[in-house]
C-alpha positions in Angstrom: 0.0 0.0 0.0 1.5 3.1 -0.9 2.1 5.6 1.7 -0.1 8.8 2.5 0.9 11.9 0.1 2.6 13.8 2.5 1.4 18.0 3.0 4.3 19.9 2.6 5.9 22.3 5.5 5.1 25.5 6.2 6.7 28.1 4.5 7.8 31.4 6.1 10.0 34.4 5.0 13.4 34.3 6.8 13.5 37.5 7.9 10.2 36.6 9.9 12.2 34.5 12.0 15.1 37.2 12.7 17.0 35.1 9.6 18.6 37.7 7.1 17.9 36.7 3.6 21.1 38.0 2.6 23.2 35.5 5.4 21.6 32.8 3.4 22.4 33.5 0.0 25.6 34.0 0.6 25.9 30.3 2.5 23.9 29.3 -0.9 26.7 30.8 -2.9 30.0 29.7 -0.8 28.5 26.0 -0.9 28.6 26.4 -4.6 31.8 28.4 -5.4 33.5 26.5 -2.6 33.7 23.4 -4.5 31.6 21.2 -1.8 29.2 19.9 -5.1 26.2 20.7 -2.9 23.1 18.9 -3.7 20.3 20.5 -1.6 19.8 23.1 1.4 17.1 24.1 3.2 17.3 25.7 6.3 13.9 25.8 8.6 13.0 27.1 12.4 11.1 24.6 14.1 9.0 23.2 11.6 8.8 26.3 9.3 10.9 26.1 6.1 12.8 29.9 5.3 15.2 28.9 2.4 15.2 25.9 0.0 17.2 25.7 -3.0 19.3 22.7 -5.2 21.9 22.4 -7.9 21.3 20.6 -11.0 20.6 17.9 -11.8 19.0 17.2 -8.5 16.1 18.7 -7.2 13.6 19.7 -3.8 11.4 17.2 -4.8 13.0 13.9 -5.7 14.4 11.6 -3.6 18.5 11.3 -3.9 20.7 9.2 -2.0 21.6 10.7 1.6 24.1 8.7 2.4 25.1 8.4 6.2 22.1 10.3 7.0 20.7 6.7 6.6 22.0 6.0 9.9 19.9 8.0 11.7 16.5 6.2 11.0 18.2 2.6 11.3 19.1 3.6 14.9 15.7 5.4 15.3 14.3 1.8 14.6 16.6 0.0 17.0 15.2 3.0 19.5 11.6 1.7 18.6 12.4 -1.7 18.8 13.7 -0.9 22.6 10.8 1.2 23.6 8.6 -1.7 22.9 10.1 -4.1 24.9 11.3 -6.0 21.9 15.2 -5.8 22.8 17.4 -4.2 25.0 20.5 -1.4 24.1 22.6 -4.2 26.0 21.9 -6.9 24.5 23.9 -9.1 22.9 24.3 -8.3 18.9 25.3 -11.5 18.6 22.8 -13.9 20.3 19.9 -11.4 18.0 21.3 -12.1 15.1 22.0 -15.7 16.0 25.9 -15.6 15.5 27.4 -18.6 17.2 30.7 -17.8 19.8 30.3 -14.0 18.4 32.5 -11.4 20.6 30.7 -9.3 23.7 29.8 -6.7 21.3 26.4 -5.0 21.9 23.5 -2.9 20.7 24.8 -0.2 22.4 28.4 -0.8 21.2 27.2 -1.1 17.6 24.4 2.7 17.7 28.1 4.2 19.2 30.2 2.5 17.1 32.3 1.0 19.9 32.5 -2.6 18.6 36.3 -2.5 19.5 36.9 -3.1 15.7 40.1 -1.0 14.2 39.6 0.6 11.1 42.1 -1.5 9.5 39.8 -4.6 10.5 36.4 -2.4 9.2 38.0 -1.9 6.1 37.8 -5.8 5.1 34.3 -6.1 6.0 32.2 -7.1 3.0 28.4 -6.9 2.2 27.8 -9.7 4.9 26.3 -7.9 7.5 27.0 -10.6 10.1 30.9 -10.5 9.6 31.7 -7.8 11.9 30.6 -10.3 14.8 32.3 -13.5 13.7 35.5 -11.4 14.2 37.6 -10.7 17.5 37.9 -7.2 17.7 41.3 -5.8 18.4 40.2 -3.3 21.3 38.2 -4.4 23.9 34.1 -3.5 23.2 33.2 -0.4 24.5 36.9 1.0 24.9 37.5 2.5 21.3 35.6 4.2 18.8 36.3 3.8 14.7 33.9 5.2 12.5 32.1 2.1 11.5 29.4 1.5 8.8 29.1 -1.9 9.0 27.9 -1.9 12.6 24.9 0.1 11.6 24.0 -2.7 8.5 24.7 -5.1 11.6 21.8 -3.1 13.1 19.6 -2.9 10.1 20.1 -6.7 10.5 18.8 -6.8 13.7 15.7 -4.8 12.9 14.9 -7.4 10.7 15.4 -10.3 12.9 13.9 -9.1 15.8 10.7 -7.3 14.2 10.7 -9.8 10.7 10.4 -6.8 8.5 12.7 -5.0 6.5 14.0 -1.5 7.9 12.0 0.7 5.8 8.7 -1.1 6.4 8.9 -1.8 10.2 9.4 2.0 10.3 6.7 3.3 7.4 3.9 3.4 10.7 6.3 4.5 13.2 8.0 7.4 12.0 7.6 7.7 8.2 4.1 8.0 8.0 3.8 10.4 11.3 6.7 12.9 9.4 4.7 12.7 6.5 7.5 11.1 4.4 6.3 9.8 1.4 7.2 6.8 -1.1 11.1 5.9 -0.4 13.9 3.0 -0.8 16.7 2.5 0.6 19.4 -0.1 -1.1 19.8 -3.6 -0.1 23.2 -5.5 0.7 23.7 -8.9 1.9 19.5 -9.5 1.5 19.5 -6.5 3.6 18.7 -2.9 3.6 22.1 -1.4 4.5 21.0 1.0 7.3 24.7 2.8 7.2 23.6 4.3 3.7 21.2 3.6 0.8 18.1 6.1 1.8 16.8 7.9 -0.9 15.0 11.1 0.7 14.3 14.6 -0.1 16.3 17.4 1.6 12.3 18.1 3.7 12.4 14.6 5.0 15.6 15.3 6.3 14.3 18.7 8.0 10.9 17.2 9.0 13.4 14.6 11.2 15.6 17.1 12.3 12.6 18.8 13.3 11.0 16.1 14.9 14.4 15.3 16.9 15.3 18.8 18.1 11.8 19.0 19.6 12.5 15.8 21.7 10.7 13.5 19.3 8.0 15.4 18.9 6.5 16.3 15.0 2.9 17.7 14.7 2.2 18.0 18.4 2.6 14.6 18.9 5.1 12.2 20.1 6.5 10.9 17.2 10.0 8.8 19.0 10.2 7.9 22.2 11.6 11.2 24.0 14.2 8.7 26.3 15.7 7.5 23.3 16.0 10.8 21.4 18.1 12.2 24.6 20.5 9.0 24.1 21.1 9.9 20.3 22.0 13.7 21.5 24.5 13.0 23.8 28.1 12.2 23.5 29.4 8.8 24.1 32.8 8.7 23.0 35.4 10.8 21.8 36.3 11.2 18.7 39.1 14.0 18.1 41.5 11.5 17.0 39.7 9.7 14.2 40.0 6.2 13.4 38.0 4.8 10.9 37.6 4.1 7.4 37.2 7.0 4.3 33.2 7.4 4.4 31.6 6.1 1.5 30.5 9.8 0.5 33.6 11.5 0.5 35.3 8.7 -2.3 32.1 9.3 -4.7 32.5 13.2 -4.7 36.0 13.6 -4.6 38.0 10.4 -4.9 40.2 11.4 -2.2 41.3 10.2 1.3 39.7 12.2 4.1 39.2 12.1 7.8 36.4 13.4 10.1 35.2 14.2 13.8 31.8 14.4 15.2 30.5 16.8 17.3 33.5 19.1 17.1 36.3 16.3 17.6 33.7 16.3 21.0 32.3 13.1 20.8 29.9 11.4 19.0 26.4 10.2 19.7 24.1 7.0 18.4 23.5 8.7 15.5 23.1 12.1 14.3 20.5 15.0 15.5 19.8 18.7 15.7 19.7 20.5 18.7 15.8 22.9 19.7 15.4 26.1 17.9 16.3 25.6 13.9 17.7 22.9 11.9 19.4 22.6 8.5 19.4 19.9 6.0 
């Protein structure tokens, strides 16, 4: 059954929000003449939209991949999944996704990327999303954070298992449907949905979440995720100034080149990404 068609967000002039118009043309512009091969931005208060705009060929209205930002709803599902009694952050990955003699890595370890995996080892991780726990890690669980994509298809796996649905459809009631986020796919490895990238989504679906997660899960007036869950995702759990972790899959198919990243400032990094109260961009 297709999903509802989704009423768009309310649109409001930026300088009705004490935004200058000006401030945001000129982010428009230095995306652009900066090189950064910007696809879409929108920038929105609450759940107002002040500026939209997006470079050729790609558009407001079509869904294009978004990449990481996958992440985000894979762990909202393992959040879900929790706040229904159906698992627990702590339990074991392995004995969920029935992995026999698998290492002491989990939930929790996998949403903060703490599986104690190097990035060495994450590099030879294939489409298998159960290989990450039929190998030892080479820091103890818990103790070291590498920016790991696998982990979150590992979760995505897991979703499946525990709720015998794919990601996308276990969350269309949940959170899709209450956003108002149409029709979308995400990409399949391994038999299934990858959950660290693969979600096709407009640059709104992106603010309508970040919307919905800078209000403490709530979208519409109502309670759209579990509030509990949304204050894990927003705080830090490791840190990450010293990055260890494989190039993300983003930055080799836009500019081919080695790169390295922090979260939250070289702060620390969260399960998953979110947008603090008061404004969000996408």
């Amino acid at each position: 059954m297709s999903a509802p068609v989704p009423q768009p967000l309310a649109r409001r002039a930026p300088q009705e929000v004490g935004i200058s118009p000006d401030a945001l043309e000129t982010l428009a512009r230095r995306l652009q003449d900066d090189g950064l091969d910007p696809h879409a931005l929108l920038v929105a208060r609450g759940e107002e939209v002040v500026y939209e705009t997006a470079w050729a060929p790609y558009r407001l209205d079509r869904p294009a991949l978004v990449y990481s930002a996958s992440k985000t709803f894979t762990s909202l599902a393992i959040g879900y999944l929790a706040d229904e009694g159906r698992l627990s952050l702590d339990d074991a990955a392995g004995d969920l996704l029935a992995v026999p003699d698998a290492p002491a890595i989990s939930v929790r370890h996998l949403l903060t990327m703490n599986s104690g995996h190097s990035a060495e080892q994450i590099e030879r991780f294939g489409e298998d999303p159960l290989e990450l726990l039929r190998v030892a890690p080479a820091h103890t669980p818990g103790t070291h954070f590498a920016y790991n994509s696998p982990a979150t298809h590992a979760l995505s796996a897991i979703v499946t298992a525990v709720s015998g649905e794919p990601l996308t459809r276990y969350l269309r009631p949940r959170l899709l449907d209450p956003l108002g986020i149409g029709d979308r796919w995400m990409s399949s490895y391994g038999g299934i949905e990858h959950g660290a990238s693969g979600y096709h989504l407009t640059v709104e679906d992106l603010a309508r979440t970040a919307a919905m997660l800078g209000a403490g899960g709530v979208f519409g007036g109502v309670q759209v995720a579990p509030a509990w869950y949304v204050e894990e995702l927003s705080r830090p759990w490791s840190v990450t100034a010293e990055f260890d972790g494989p190039v993300s899959e983003e930055t080799r198919s836009t500019t081919g080149r080695s790169a390295t990243a922090t979260s939250a400032g070289g702060r620390g990094t969260g399960s998953g990404w979110t947008a603090r109260p008061g404004s969000s961009a996408s």
